[in-house]
C-alpha positions as CSV (number, residue, x, y, z in Angstrom):
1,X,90.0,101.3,110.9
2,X,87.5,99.8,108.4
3,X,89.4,97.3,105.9
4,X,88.8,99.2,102.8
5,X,87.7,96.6,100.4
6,X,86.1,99.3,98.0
7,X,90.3,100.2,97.0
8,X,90.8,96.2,97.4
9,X,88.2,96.1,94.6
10,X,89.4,98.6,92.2
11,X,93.1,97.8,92.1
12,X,92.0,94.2,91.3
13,X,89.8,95.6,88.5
14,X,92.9,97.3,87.4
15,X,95.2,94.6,87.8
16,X,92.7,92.4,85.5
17,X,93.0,95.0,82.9
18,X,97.0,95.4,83.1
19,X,97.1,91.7,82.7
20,X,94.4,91.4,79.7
21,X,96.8,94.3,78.0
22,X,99.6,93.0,78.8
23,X,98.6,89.6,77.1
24,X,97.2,91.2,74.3
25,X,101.0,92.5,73.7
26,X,102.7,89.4,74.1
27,X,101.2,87.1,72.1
28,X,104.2,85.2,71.5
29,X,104.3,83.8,75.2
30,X,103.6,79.8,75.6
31,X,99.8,78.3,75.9
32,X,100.4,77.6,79.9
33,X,102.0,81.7,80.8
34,X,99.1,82.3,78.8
35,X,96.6,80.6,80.5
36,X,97.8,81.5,84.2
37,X,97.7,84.9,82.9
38,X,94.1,84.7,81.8
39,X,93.2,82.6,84.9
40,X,94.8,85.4,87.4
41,X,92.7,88.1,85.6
42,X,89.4,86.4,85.3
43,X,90.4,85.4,89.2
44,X,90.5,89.2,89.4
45,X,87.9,90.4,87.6
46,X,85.9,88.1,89.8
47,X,87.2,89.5,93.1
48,X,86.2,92.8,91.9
49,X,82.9,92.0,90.7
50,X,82.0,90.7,94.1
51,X,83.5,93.4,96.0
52,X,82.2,96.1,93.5
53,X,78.5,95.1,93.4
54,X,78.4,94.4,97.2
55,X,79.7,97.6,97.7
56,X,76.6,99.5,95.5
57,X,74.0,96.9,96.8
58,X,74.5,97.3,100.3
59,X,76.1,100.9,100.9
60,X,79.5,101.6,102.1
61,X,78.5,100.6,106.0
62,X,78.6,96.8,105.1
């Protein structure tokens, strides 16, 4: 079974976006929940940038 790192990519794109809505709604939460929040989705974001791109670059047998 291939690891299927294409789904690994878009949950982690849609995890990002839950967390950057999720922030925008809870403003009232301290600097430091607010910055591991924003640190988790821009780790995210990342993840699925890699994964995302790789996947278009190089076709879905690499």
């Amino acid at each position: 079974m291939r690891f299927p790192f294409t789904f690994m990519g878009l949950m982690a794109l849609a995890f990002g976006v839950w967390v950057v809505v999720y922030l925008a709604g809870h403003r009232t939460l301290d600097e430091v929940s607010q910055g591991l929040a924003a640190a988790a989705a821009a780790a995210c974001f990342g993840f699925a940038a890699y994964v995302l791109i790789r996947r278009v670059r190089r076709g879905p047998q690499h």
